[in-house]
C-alpha positions in Angstrom: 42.9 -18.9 39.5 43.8 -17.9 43.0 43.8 -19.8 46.0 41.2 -17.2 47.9 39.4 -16.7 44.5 38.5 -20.5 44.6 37.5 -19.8 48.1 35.0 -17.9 47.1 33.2 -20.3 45.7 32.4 -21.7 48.8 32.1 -18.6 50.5 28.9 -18.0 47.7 27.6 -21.7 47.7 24.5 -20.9 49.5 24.1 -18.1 47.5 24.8 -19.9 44.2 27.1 -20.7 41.3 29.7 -18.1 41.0 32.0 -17.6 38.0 35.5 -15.5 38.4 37.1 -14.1 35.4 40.5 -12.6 35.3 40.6 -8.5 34.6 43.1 -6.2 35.1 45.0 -8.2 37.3 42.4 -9.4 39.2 39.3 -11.0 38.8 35.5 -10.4 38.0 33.2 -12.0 40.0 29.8 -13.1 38.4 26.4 -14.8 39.0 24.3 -15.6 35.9 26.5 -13.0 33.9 26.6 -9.9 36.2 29.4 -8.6 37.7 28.6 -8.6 41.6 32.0 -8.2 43.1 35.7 -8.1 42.1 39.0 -9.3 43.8 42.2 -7.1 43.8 45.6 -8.6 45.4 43.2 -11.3 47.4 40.5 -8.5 48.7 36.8 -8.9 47.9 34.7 -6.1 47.0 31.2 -5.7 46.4 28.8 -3.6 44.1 27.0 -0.7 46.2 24.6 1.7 44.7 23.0 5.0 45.9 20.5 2.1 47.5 23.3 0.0 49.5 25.9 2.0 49.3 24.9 3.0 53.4 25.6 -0.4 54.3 29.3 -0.5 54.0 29.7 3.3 54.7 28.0 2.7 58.3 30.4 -0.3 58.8 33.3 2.1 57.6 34.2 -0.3 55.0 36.3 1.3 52.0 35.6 1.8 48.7 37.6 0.2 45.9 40.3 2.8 44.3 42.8 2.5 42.1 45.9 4.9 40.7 45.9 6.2 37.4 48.1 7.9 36.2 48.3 10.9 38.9 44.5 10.3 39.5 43.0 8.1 42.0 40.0 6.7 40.5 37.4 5.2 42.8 34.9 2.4 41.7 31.6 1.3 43.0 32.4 -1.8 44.9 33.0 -1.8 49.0 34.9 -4.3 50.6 32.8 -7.0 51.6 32.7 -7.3 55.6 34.6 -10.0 57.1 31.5 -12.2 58.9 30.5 -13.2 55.1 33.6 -15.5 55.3 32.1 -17.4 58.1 28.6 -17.1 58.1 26.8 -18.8 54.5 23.4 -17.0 55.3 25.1 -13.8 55.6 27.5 -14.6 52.4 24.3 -14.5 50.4 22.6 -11.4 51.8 25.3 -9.4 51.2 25.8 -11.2 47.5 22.2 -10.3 47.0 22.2 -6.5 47.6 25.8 -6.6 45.2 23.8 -8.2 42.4 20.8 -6.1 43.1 23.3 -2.7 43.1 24.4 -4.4 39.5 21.8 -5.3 37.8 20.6 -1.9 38.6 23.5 -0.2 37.4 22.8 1.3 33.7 25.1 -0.1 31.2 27.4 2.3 29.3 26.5 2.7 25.4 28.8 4.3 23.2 26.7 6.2 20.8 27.7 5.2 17.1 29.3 8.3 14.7 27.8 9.3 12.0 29.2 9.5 9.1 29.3 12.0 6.6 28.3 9.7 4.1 25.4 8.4 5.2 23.2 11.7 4.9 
């Protein structure tokens, strides 16, 4: 685990028991199994929805993209604003709305085949 990924743990202490897990080269940030935020090359982004997304766009904050291929593929996580570093009460606010965004976020199903047999 990362030095700044460690970090983070205090960062969201006030907020509560956070869990990284490493994807993709980076990591996963969770709180009681939802993905809330993610870290990419020592960067913290958050989960935004249509209902908190105008919280980082008004702050000009960017949103997470990545290259793939020759597309550029943007996710919905924000980078978290700098005062959540130093301030615990506002560490958990904006934790709060990134969980919220998440847990509102509608999982993707893949819908099951079926097969020719089973008629």
């Amino acid at each position: 685990m990362s030095e700044f990924v460690a970090y983070l743990k205090e960062v969201f202490e006030q907020f509560g028991s956070i869990q990284a897990r490493r994807m993709f080269g980076g990591y996963g940030i969770y709180h009681d199994g939802i993905m809330f935020g993610l870290v990419a090359d020592d960067t913290l982004y958050l989960k935004a929805d249509e209902v908190t997304v105008e919280h980082f766009v008004s702050r000009s904050l960017e949103q997470f993209e990545y290259g793939k291929g020759n597309k550029v593929v943007k996710m919905s996580y924000y980078l978290a604003p700098d005062e959540i570093f130093d301030d615990p009460e506002q560490a958990t606010v904006w934790a709060r709305r990134a969980l919220e965004a998440a847990s509102r976020a509608k999982p993707t199903v893949r819908k099951k085949r079926k097969s020719s047999s089973s008629k």
